[in-house]
NUTOR-860693 format. One line per 2 residues: number of its first residue (from 1); for each residue x, y, z of N, C-alpha, C. Coordinates in steps of 0.2 Angstrom, whole numbers, always signed. Layout:
NUM) X,Y,Z,X,Y,Z,X,Y,Z | ...
END
This chain:
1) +66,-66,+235,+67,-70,+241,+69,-77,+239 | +73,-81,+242,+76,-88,+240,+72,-89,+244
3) +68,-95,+238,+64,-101,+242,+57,-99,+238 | +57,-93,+237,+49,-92,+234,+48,-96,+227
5) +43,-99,+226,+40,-101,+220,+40,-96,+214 | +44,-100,+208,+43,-95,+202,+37,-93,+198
7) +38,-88,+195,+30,-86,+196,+28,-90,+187 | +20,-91,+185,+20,-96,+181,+20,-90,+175
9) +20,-95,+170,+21,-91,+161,+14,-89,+161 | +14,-83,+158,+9,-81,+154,+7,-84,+149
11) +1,-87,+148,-4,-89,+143,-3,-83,+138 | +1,-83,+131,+0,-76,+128,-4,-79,+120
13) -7,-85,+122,-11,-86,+114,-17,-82,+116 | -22,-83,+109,-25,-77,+110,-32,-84,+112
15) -35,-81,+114,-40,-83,+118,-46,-88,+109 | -49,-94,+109,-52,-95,+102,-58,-92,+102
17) -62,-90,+108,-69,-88,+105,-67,-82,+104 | -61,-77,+105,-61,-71,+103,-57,-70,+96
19) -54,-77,+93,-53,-76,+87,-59,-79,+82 | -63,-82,+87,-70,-85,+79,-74,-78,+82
21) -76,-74,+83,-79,-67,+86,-76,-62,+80 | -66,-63,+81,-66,-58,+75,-68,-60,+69
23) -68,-67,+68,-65,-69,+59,-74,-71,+57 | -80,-67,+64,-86,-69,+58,-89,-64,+56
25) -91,-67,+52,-95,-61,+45,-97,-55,+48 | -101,-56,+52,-104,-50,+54,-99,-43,+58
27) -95,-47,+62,-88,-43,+65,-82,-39,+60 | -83,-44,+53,-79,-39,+50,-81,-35,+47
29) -90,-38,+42,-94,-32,+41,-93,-25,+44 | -95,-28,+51,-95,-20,+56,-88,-16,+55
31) -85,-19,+56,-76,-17,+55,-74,-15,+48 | -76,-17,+43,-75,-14,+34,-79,-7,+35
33) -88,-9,+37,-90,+0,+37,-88,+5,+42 | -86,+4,+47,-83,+8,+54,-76,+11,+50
35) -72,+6,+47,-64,+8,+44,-67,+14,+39 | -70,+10,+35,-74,+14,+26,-76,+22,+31
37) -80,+21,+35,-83,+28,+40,-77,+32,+41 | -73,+29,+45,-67,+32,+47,-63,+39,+43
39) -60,+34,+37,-56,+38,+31,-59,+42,+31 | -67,+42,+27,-71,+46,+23,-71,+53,+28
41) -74,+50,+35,-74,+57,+39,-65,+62,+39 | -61,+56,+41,-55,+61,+39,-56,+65,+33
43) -55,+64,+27,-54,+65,+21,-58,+71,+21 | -65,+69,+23,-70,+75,+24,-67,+82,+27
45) -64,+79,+34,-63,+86,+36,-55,+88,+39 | -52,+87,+34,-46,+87,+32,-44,+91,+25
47) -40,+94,+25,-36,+98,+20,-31,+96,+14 | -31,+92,+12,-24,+88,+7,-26,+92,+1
49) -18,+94,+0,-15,+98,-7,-13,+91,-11 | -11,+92,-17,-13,+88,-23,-5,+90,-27
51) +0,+88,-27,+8,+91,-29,+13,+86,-33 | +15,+88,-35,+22,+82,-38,+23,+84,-46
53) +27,+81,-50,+32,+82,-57,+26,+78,-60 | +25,+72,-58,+20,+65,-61,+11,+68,-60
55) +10,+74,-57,+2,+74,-55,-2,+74,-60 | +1,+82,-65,-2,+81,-72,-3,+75,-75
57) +3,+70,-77,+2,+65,-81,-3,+60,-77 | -3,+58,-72,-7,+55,-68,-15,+54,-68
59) -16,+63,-69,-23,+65,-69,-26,+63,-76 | -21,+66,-83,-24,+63,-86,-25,+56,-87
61) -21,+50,-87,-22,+44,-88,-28,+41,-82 | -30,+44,-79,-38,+43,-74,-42,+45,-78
63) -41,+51,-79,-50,+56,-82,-49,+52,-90 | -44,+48,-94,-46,+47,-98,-46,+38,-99
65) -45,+37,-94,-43,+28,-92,-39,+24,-98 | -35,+28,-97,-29,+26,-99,-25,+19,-95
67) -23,+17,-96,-19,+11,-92,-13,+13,-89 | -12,+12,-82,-6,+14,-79,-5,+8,-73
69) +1,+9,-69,+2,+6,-63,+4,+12,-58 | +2,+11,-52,+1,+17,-47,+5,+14,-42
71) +6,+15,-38,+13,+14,-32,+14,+17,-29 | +15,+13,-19,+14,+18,-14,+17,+13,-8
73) +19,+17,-2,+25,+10,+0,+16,+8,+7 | +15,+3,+10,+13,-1,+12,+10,+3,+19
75) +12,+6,+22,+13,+12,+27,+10,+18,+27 | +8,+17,+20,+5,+25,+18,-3,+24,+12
77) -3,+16,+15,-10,+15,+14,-18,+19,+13 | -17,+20,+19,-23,+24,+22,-26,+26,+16
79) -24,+33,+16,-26,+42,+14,-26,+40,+8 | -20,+34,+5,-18,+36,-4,-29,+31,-6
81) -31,+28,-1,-37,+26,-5,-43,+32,-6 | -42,+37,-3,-47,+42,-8,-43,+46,-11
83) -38,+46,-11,-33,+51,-15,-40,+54,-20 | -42,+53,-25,-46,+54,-30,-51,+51,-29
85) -58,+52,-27,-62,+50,-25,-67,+44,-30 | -68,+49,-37,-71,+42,-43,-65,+41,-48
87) -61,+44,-48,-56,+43,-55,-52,+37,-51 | -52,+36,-43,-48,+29,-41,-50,+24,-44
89) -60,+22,-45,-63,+16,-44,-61,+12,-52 | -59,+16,-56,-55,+8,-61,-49,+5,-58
91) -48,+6,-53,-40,+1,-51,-38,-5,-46 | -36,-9,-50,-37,-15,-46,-30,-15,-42
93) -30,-16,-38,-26,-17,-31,-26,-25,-28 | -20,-26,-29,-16,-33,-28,-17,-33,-20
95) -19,-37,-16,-21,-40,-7,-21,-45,-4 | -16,-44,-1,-15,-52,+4,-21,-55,+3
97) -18,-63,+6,-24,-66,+7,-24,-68,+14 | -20,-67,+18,-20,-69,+25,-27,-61,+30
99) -27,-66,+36,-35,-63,+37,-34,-53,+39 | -29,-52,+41,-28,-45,+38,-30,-42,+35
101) -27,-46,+29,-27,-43,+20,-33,-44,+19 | -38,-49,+22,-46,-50,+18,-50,-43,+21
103) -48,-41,+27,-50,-36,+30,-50,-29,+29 | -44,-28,+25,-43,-24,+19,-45,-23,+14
105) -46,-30,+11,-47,-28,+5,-54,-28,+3 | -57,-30,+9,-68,-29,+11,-67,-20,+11
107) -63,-16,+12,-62,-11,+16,-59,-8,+8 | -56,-11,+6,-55,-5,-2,-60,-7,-5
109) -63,-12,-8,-68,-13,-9,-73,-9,-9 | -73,-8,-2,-82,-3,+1,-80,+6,+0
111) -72,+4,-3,-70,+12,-4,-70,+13,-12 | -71,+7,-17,-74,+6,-24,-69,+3,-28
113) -63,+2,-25,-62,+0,-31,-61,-8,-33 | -57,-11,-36,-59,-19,-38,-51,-22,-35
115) -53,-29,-30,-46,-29,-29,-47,-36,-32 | -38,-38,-32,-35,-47,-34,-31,-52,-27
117) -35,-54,-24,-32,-58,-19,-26,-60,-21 | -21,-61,-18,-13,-61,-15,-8,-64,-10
119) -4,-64,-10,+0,-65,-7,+8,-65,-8 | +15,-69,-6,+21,-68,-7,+21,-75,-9
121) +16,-79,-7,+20,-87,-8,+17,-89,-15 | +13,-95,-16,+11,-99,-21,+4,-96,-22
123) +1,-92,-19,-6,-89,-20,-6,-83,-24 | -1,-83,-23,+1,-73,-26,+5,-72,-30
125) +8,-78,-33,+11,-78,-41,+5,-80,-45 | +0,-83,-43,-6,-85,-48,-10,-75,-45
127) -11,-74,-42,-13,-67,-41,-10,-62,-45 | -2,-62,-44,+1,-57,-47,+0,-57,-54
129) -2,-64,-58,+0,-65,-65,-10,-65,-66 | -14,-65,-63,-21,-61,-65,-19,-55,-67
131) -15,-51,-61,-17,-43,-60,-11,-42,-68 | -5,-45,-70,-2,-46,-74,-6,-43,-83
133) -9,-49,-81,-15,-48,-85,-21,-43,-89 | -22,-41,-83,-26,-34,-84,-24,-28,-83
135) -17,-29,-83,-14,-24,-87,-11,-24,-93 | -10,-30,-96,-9,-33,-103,-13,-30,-105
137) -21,-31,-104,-25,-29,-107,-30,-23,-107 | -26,-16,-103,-27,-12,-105,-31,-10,-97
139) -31,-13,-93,-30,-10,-85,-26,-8,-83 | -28,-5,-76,-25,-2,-72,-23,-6,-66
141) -18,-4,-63,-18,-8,-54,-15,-5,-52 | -16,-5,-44,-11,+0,-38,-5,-7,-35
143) +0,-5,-35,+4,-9,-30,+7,-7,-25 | +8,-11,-18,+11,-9,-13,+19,-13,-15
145) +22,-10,-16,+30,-14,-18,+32,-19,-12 | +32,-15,-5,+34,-20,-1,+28,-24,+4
147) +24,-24,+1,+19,-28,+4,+19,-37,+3 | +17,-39,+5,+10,-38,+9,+14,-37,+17
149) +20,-40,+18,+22,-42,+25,+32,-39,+25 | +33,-35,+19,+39,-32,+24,+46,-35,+15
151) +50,-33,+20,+54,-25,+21,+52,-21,+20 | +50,-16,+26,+47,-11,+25,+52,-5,+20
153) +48,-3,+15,+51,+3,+10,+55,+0,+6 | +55,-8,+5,+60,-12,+0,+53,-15,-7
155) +58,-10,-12,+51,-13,-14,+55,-23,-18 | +48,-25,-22,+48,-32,-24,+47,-29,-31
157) +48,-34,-34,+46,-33,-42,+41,-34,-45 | +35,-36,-42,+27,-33,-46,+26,-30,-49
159) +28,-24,-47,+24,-18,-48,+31,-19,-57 | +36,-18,-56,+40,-17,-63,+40,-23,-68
161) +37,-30,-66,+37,-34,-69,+28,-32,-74 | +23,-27,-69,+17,-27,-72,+17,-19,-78
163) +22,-15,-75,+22,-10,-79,+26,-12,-86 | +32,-16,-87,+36,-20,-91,+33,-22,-96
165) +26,-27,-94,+23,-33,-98,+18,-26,-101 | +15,-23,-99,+9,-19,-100,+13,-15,-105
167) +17,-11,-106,+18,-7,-109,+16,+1,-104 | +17,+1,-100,+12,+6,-97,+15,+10,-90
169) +14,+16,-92,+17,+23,-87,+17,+18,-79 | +22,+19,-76,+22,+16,-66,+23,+23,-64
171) +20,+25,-62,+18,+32,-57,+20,+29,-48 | +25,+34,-45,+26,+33,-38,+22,+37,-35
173) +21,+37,-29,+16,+43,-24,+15,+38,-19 | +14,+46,-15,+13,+45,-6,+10,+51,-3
175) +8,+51,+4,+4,+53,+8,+7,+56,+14 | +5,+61,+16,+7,+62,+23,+5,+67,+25
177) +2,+68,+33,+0,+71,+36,+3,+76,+43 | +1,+82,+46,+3,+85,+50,+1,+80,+58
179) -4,+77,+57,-4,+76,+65,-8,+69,+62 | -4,+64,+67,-8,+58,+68,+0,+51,+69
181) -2,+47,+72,+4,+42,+75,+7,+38,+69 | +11,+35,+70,+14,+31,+66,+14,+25,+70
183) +8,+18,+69,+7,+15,+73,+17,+8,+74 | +15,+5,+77,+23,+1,+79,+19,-6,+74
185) +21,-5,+70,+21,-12,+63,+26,-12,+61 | +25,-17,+56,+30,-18,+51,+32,-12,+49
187) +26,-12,+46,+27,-4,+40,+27,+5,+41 | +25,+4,+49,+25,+10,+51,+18,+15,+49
189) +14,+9,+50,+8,+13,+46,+7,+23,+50 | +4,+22,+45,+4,+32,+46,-5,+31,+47
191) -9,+34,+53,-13,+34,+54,-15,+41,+54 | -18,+44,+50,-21,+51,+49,-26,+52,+55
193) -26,+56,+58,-34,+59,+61,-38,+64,+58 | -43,+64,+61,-48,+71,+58,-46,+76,+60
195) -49,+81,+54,-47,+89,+55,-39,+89,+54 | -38,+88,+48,-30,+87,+49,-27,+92,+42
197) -20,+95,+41,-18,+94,+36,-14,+89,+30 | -16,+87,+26,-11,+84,+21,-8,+85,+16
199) -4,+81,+13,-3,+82,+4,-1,+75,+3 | -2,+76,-3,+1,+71,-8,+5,+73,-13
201) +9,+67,-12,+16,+68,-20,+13,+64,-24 | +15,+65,-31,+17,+59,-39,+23,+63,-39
203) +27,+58,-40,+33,+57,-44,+33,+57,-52 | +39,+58,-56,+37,+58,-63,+36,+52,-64
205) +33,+49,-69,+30,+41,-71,+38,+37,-74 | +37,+33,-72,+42,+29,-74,+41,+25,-79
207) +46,+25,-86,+43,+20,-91,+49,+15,-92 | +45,+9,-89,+50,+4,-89,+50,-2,-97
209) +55,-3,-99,+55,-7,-105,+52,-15,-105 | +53,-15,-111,+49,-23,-113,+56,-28,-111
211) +53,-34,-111,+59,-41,-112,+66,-40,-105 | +63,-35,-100,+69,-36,-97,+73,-43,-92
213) +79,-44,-93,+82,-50,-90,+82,-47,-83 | +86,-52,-79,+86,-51,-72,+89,-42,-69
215) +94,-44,-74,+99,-35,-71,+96,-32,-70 | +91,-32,-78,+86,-24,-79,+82,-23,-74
217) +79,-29,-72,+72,-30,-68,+73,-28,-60 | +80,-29,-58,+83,-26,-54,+87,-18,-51
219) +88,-16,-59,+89,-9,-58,+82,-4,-58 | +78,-7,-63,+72,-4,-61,+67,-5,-53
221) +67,-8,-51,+64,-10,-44,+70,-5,-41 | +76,-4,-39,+79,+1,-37,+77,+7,-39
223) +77,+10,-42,+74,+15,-47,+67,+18,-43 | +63,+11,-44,+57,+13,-39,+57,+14,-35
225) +60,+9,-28,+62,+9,-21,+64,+17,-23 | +69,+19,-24,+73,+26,-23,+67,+32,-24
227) +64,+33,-28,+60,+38,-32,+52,+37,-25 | +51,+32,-22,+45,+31,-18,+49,+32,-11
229) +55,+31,-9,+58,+33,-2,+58,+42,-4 | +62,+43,-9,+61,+50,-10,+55,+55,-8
231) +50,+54,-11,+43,+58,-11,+41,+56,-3 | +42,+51,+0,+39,+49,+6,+44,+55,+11
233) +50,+54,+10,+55,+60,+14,+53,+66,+13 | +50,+68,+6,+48,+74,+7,+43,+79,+9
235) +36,+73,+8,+30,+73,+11,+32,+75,+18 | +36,+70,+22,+35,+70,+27,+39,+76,+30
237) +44,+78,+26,+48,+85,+27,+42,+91,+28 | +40,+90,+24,+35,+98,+22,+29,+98,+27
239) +28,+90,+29,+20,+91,+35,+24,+90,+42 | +30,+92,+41,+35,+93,+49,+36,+87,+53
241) +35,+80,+50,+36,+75,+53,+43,+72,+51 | +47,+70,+58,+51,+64,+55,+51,+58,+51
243) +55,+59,+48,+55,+53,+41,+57,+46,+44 | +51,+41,+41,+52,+34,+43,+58,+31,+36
245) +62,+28,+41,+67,+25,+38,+65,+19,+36 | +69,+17,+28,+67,+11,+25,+71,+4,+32
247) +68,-2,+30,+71,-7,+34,+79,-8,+31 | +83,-12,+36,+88,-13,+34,+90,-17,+27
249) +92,-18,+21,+91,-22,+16,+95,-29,+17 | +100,-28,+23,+102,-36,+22,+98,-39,+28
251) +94,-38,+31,+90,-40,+34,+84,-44,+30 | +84,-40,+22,+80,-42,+18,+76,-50,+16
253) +72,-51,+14,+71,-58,+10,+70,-56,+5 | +74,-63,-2,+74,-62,-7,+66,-58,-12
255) +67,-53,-14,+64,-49,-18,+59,-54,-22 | +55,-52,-24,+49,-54,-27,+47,-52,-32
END
């Protein structure tokens, strides 16, 4: 109607007492064991097969703590923290440091295993080159390639720069399930429900060389992205779901 008054903007900041409520101790406590709960009960009354070229070689370098690097795209977080119940708890896992990633990583943590705060910026080349380290020196670690914040299914160069320096098998794998949402994220998280069926892929391990220059480091990170989009289409082929597609790569930001 002309003449009527425009209607006002919505306030869309988030209210502060409801963000010092989420960021205290106790709240996220509650929220690490409630999450920690969650999995475990899926996991419990859920069905997941155990499959792939890489599974063999995988199992043994756990049952014998063997150093490896493990890989999984960001989206298929979930389910891959129990994959293996105690043979996961030697693996240190690279984690954002933004308040998210602290939330997560109280949350792997209470699922056993050891993580290394992180990020993409100036916190997370001092993290990347801890976790660097311990696998120099005969650890293990899990990486999300395109973590902590995106290109979803793009991987970064972590995970090949860790496998490179270490000397050590980089194993691809992923997770998928028959019923449960893919939430609207970046990453398209895959949300498993209870009573569900799953599987799990490994990929054959990949053994990336020593001393590599830029080229190499780049066709390897392709290599992985390709081999982790792979297994992710197939998982999701077999448990009758459409396949999430990777982001678009020129949308990308410069690789990590």
């Amino acid at each position: 109607m002309h003449g009527s008054m425009p209607r006002p903007k919505r306030n869309r900041r988030t209210n502060p007492l409801l963000k010092r409520i989420a960021r205290s101790g106790f709240v996220q406590g509650l929220l690490v064991l409630l999450v920690g709960l969650y999995i475990r009960f899926v996991r419990l009354t859920s069905r997941f097969d155990e499959e792939g070229p890489g599974l063999g070689a995988l199992l043994d370098h756990w049952r014998g703590h063997r150093p490896m690097v493990l890989t999984f795209w960001h989206g298929r977080l979930m389910m891959m923290a129990r994959m293996r119940r105690r043979d996961l708890r030697q693996l240190n896992v690279l984690i954002s440091i933004h308040s998210d990633g602290e939330l997560i990583a109280r949350t792997i943590e209470n699922l056993g295993f050891s993580t290394v705060r992180g990020s993409s910026r100036k916190r997370g080349v001092g993290a990347l080159r801890e976790l660097l380290q311990v696998v120099e020196g005969g650890g293990s670690a899990v990486f999300t390639p395109d973590g902590p914040s995106g290109p979803r299914m793009r991987a970064q160069v972590g995970a090949i720069a860790a496998a490179s320096a270490g000397g050590v098998p980089l194993f691809p794998a992923t997770f998928s399930v028959r019923r449960g949402p893919l939430l609207r994220s970046w990453d398209r998280f895959l949300l498993a429900t209870p009573f569900n069926r799953g599987l799990y892929l490994v990929g054959e391990p990949l053994h990336v060389p020593p001393d590599l220059d830029a080229e190499g480091m780049e066709d390897w990170r392709l290599r992985l992205e390709a081999a982790l989009n792979d297994l992710t289409r197939e998982a999701d082929r077999r448990m009758g779901r459409a396949p999430v597609e990777p982001a678009d790569p020129g949308s990308a930001k410069a690789h990590r």
